[in-house]
Structure formats: structure tokens, C-alpha cells
ChimeraX commands (.cxc) that place a marker at each C-alpha (Angstrom):
marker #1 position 119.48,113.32,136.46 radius 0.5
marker #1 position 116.77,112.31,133.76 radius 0.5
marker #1 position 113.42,110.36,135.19 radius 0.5
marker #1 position 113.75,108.93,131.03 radius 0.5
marker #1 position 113.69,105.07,132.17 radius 0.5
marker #1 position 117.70,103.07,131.26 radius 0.5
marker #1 position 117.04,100.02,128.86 radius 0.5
marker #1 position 118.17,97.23,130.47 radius 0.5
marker #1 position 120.42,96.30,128.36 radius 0.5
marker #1 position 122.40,99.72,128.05 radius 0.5
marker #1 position 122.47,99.31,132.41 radius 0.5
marker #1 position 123.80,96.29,132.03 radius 0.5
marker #1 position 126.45,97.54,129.12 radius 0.5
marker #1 position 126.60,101.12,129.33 radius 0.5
marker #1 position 128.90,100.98,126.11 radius 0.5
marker #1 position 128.27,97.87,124.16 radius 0.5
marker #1 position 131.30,98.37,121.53 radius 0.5
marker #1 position 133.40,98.72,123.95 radius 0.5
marker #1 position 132.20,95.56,125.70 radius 0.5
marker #1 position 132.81,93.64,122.65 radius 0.5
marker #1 position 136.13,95.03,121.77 radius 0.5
marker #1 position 137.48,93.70,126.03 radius 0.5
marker #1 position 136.05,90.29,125.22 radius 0.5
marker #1 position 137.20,89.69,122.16 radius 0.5
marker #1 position 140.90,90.63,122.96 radius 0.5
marker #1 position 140.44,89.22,126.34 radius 0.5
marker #1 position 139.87,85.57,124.29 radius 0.5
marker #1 position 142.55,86.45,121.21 radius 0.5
marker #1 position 145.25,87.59,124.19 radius 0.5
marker #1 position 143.88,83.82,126.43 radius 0.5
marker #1 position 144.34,81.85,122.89 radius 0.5
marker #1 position 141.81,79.67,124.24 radius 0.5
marker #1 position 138.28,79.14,123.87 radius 0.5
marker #1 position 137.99,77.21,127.01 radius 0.5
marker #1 position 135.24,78.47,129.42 radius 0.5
marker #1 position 136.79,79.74,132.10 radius 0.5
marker #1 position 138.31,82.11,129.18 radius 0.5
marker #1 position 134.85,83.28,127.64 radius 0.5
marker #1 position 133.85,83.38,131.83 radius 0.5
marker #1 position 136.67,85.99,131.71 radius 0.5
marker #1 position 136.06,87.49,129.03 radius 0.5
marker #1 position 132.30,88.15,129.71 radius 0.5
marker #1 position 133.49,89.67,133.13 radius 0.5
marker #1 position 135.28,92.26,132.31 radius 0.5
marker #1 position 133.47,93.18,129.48 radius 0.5
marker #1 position 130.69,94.06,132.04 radius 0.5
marker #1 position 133.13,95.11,134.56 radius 0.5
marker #1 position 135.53,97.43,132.81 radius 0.5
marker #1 position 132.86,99.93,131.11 radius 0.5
marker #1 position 130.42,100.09,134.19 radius 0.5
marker #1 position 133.35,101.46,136.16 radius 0.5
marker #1 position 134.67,103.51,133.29 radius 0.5
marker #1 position 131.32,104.42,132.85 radius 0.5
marker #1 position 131.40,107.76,134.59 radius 0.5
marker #1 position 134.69,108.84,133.00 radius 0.5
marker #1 position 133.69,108.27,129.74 radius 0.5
marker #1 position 130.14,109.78,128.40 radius 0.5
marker #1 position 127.26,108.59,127.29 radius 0.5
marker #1 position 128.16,106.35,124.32 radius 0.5
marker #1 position 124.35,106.32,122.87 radius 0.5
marker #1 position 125.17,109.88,121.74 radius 0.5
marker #1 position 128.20,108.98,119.39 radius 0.5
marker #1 position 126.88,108.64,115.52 radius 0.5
marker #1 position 128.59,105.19,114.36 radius 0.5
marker #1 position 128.45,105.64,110.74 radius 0.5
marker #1 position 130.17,108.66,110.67 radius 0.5
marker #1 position 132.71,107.57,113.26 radius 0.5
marker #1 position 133.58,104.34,110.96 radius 0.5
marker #1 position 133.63,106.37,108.23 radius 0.5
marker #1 position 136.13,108.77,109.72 radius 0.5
marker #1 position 138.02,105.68,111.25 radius 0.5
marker #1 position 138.70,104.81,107.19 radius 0.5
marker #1 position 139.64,108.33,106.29 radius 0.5
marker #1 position 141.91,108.65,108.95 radius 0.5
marker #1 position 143.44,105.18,108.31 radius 0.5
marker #1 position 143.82,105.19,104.38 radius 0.5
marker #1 position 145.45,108.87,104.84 radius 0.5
marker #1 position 148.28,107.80,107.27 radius 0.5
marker #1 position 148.91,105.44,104.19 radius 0.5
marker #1 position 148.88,107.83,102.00 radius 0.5
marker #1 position 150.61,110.45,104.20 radius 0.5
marker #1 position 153.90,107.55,104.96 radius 0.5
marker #1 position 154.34,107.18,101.57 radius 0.5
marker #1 position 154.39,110.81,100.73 radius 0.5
marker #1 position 156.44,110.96,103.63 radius 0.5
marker #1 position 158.95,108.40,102.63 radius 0.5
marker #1 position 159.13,109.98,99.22 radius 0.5
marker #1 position 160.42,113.25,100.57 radius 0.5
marker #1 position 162.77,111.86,103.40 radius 0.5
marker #1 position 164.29,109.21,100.59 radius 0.5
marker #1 position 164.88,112.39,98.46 radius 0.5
marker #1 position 163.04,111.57,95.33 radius 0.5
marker #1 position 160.66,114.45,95.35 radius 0.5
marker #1 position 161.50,118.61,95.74 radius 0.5
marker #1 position 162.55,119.94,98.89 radius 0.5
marker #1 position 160.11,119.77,101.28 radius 0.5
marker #1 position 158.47,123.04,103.08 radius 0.5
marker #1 position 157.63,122.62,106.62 radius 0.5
marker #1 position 155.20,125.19,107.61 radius 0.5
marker #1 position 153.63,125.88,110.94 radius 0.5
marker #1 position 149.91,126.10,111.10 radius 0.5
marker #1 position 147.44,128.03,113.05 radius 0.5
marker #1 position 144.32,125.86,112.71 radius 0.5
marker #1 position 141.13,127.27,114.47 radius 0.5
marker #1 position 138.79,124.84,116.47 radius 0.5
marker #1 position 134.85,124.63,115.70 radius 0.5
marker #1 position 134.60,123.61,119.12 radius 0.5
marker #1 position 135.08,123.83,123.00 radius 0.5
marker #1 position 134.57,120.27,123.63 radius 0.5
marker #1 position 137.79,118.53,124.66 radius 0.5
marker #1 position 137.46,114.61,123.78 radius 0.5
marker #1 position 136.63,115.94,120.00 radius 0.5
marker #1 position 139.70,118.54,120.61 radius 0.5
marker #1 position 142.08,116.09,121.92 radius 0.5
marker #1 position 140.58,113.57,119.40 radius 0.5
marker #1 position 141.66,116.21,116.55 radius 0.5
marker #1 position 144.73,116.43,117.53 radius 0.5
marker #1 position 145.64,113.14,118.07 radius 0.5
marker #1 position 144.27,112.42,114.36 radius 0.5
marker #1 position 146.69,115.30,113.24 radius 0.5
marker #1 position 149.33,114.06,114.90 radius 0.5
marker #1 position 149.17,110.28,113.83 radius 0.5
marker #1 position 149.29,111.36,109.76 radius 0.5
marker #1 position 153.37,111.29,109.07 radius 0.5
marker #1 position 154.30,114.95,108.24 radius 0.5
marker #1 position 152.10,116.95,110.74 radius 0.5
marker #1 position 152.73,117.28,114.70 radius 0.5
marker #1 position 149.99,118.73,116.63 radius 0.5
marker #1 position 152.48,120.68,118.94 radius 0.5
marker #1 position 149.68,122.29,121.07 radius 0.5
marker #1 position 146.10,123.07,121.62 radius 0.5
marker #1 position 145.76,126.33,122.77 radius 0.5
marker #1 position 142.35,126.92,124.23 radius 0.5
marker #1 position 142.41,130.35,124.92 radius 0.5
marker #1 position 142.55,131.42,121.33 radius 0.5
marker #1 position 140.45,127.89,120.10 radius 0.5
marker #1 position 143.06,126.99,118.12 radius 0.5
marker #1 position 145.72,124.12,117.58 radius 0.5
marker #1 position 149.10,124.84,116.43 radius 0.5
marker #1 position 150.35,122.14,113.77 radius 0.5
marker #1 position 153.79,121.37,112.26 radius 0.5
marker #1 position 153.61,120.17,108.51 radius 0.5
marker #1 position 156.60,118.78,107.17 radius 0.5
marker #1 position 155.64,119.72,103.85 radius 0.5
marker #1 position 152.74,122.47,102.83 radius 0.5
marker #1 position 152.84,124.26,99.73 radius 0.5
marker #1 position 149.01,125.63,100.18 radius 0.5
marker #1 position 148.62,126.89,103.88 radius 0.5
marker #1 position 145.05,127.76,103.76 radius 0.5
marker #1 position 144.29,124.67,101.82 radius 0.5
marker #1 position 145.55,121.82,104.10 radius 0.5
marker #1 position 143.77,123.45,107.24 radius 0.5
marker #1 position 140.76,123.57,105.27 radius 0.5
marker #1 position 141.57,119.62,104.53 radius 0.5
marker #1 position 142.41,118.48,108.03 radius 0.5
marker #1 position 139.33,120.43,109.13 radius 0.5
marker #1 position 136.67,118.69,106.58 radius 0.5
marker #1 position 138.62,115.51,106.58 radius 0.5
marker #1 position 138.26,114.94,110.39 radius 0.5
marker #1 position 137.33,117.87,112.30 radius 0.5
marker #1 position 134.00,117.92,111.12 radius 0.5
marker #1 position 133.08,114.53,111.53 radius 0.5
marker #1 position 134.29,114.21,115.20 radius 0.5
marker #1 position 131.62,116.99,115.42 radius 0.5
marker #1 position 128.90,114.76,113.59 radius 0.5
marker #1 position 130.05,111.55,115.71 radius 0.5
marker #1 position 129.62,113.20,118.86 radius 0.5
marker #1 position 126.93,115.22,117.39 radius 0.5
marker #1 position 128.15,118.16,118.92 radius 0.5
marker #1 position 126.37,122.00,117.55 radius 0.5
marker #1 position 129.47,124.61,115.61 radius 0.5
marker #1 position 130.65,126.67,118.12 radius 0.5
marker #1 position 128.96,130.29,117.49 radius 0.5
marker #1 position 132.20,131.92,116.98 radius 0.5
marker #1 position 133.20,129.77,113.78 radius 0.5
marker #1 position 132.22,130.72,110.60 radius 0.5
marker #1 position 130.46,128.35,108.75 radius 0.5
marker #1 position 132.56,126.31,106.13 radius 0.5
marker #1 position 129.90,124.88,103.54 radius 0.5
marker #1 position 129.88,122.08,105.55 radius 0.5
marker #1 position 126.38,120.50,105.89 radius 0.5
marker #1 position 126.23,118.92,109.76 radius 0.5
marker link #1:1,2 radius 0.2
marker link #1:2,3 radius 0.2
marker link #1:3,4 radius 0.2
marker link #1:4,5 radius 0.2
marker link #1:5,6 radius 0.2
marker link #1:6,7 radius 0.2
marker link #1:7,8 radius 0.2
marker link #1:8,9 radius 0.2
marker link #1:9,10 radius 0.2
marker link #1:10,11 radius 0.2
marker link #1:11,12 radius 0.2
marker link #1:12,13 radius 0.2
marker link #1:13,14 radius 0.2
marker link #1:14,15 radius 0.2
marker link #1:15,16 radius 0.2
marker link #1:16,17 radius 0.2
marker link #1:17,18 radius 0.2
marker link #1:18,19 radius 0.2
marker link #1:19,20 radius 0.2
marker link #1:20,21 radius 0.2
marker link #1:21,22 radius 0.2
marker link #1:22,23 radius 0.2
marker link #1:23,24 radius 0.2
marker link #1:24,25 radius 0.2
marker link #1:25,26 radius 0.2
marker link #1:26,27 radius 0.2
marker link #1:27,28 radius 0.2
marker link #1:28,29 radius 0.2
marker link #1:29,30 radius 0.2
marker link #1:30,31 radius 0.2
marker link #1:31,32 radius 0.2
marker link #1:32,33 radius 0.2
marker link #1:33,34 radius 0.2
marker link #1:34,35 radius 0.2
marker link #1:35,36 radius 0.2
marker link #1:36,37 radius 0.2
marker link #1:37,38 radius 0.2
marker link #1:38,39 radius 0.2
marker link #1:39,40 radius 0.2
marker link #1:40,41 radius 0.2
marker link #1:41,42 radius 0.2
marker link #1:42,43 radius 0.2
marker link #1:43,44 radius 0.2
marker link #1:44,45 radius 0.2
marker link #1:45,46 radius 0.2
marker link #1:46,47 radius 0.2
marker link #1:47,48 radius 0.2
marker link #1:48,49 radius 0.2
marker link #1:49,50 radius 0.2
marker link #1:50,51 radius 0.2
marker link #1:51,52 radius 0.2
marker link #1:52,53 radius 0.2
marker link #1:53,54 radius 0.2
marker link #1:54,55 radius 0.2
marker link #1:55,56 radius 0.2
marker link #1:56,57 radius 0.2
marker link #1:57,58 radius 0.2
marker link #1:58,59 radius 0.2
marker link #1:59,60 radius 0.2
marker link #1:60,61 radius 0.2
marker link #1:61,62 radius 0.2
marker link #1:62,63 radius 0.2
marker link #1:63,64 radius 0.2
marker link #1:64,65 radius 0.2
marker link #1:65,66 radius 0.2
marker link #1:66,67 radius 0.2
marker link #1:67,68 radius 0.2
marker link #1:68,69 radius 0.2
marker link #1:69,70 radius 0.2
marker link #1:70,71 radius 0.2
marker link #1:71,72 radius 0.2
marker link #1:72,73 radius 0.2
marker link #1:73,74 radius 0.2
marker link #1:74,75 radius 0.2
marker link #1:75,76 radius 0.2
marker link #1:76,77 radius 0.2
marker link #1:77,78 radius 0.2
marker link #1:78,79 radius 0.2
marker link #1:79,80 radius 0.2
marker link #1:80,81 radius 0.2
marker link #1:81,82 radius 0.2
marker link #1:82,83 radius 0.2
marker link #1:83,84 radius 0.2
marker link #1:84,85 radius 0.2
marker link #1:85,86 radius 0.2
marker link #1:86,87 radius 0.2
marker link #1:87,88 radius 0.2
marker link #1:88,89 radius 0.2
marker link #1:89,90 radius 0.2
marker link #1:90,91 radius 0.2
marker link #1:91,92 radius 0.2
marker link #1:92,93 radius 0.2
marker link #1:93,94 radius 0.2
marker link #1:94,95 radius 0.2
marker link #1:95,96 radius 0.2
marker link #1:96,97 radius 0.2
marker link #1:97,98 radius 0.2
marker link #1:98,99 radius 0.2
marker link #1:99,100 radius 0.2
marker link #1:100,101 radius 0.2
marker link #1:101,102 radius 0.2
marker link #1:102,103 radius 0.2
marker link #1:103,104 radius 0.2
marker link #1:104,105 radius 0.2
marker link #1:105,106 radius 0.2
marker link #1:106,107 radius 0.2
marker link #1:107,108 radius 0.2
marker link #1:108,109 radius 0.2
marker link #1:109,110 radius 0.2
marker link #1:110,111 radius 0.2
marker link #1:111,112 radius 0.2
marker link #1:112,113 radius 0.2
marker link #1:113,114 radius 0.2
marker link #1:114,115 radius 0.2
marker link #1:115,116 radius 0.2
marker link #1:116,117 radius 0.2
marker link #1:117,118 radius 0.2
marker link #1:118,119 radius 0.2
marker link #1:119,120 radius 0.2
marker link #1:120,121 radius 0.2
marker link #1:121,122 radius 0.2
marker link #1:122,123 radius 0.2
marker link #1:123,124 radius 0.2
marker link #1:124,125 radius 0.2
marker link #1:125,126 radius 0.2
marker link #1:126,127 radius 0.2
marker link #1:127,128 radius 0.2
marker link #1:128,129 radius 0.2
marker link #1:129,130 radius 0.2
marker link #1:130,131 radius 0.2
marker link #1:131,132 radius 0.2
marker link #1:132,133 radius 0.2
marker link #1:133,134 radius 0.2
marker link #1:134,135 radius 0.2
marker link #1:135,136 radius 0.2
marker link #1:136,137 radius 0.2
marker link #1:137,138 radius 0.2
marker link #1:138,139 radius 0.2
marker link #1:139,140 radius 0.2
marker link #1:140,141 radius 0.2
marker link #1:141,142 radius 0.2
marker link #1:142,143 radius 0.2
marker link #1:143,144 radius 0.2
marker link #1:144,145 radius 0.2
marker link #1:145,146 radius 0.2
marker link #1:146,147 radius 0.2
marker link #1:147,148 radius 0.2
marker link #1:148,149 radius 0.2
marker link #1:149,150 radius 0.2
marker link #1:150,151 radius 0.2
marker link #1:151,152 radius 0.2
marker link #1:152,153 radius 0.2
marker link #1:153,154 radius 0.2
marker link #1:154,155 radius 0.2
marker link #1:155,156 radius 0.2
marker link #1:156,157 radius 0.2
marker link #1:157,158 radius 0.2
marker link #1:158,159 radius 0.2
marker link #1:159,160 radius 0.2
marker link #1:160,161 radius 0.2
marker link #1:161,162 radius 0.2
marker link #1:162,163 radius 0.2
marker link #1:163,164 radius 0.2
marker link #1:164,165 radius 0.2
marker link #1:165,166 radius 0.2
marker link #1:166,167 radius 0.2
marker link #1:167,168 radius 0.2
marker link #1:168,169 radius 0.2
marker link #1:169,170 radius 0.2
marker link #1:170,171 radius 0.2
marker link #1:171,172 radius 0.2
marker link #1:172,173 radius 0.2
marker link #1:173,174 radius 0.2
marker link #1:174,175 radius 0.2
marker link #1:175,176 radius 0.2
marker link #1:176,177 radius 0.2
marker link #1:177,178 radius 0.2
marker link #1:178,179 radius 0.2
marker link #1:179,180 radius 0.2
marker link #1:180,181 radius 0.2
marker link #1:181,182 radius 0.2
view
């Protein structure tokens, strides 16, 4: 444990953003403004993180910029990746060519691991089937690749390496470097 004195107000809410986000759904879901509702609301936005608090990290550590930033990327490529997606299953483009994908982790850490795949898994066309730890790697169904080595390299700069900067997490030694500047 660290003698570096808590601000009081990161005791009080150990994760702030999440705070926010439990009260403010906590007064959309009440659909009332009335103060026993905002009483609520301020309640379990202290409540809920200070007993999550030990489950979930230390939320001071996550790099918000680059985590909103890869909140947009992810979101305007599931866009992008439905409507490529309906294209193909509606039959107006060529036949597709699903591929499976070997597609090697930077990192041991498993919240940006799981967080990886999950991202992988909500763009239409690719499944994350499986992380396999023991060979750092997670195996990926695309429902269309034409350029193997290209779309890992994409789905690796595209969101793999900025869970790394939001968490601000160090390449693990045995990657290679990629050109990417952390």
C-alpha cells in the first residue's frame, strides 16, 4: 500500500465517470427529477463504485482522450463494418472470403485483452472465437479478408494500441515494435 495521501474527492468517488454515468441513468430510468430521485441517484453513485472499487482498478490511471477517441473509432467502424456487411449478405458485392486470423497480443494484461476482443467481436464480419494466452494470441473469424496481414495490422493500430495508451500499459517485450509511437 502507498503512504501517497487519497484526495478527498477520489475517496469519496474512487471512479468519478462512472459515478456520473449511475446517476444520470438512475434519474433518465426514475423519469423524474423529484428529490427523492436525485437522493437516489446520488446514493448509488457513491455506493456502487466504492464497492466495485476493489474489482475494478484504479481509474486515475486510464488516459481519457485516447479512450474517447478509441470509443469513436470503434463506433463509426461498426457503421461502417454493418454496411459492408449488409452489402455482402444482400449479394451486391463479390463473394465474400472468410478467413481465420491468428492475431498476436502486445500484451499480458487481461481487461485490455478481453477489451480487444470484445471490440473485435462487436465490428459485423469478425468473431473473436478465442484468446489463447499461452501463445498471446487471439484467434479471429473475418467474414470477408482479402489482405490477411493487412486487417491484423488494422485491428491492431485501430484499437489494440490505444487500449494500451488508455490504460497506459508498457509493449510487452516479446512484440516487435509496429511504428507505433506510445
Amino acid at each position: 500500500m502507498s503512504d501517497t495521501p487519497v484526495p478527498l474527492m477520489r475517496r469519496w468517488f474512487p471512479h468519478p465517470v462512472l459515478s456520473l454515468q449511475l446517476g444520470i441513468t438512475w434519474l433518465v430510468l426514475s423519469h423524474s427529477l423529484a428529490t427523492v430521485h436525485w437522493l437516489s441517484a446520488l446514493l448509488i453513485a457513491w455506493l456502487v463504485p466504492r464497492m466495485l472499487a476493489p474489482f475494478l482498478g484504479d481509474a486515475s490511471r486510464i488516459h481519457w482522450p485516447t479512450a474517447l477517441r478509441l470509443i469513436l473509432t470503434v463506433l463509426w467502424d461498426i457503421v461502417v463494418a454493418n454496411i459492408t456487411v449488409a452489402r455482402i449478405t444482400l449479394g451486391s458485392m463479390s463473394r465474400p472470403r472468410p478467413a481465420w486470423l491468428r492475431v498476436p497480443l502486445a500484451t499480458g494484461h487481461p481487461r485490455v485483452n478481453a477489451m480487444f476482443a470484445a471490440i473485435i467481436t462487436t465490428t459485423p464480419g469478425t468473431v473473436a472465437v478465442t484468446i489463447r494466452e499461452e501463445r498471446r494470441e487471439i484467434l479471429v473469424h473475418a467474414l470477408d479478408c482479402a489482405d490477411e496481414a493487412g486487417m491484423v495490422r488494422d485491428m491492431k493500430e485501430r484499437y489494440e494500441a490505444p487500449l494500451i495508451r488508455t490504460f497506459r500499459l508498457e509493449r510487452s517485450p516479446h512484440e516487435k515494435p509496429d511504428g507505433d509511437a506510445s
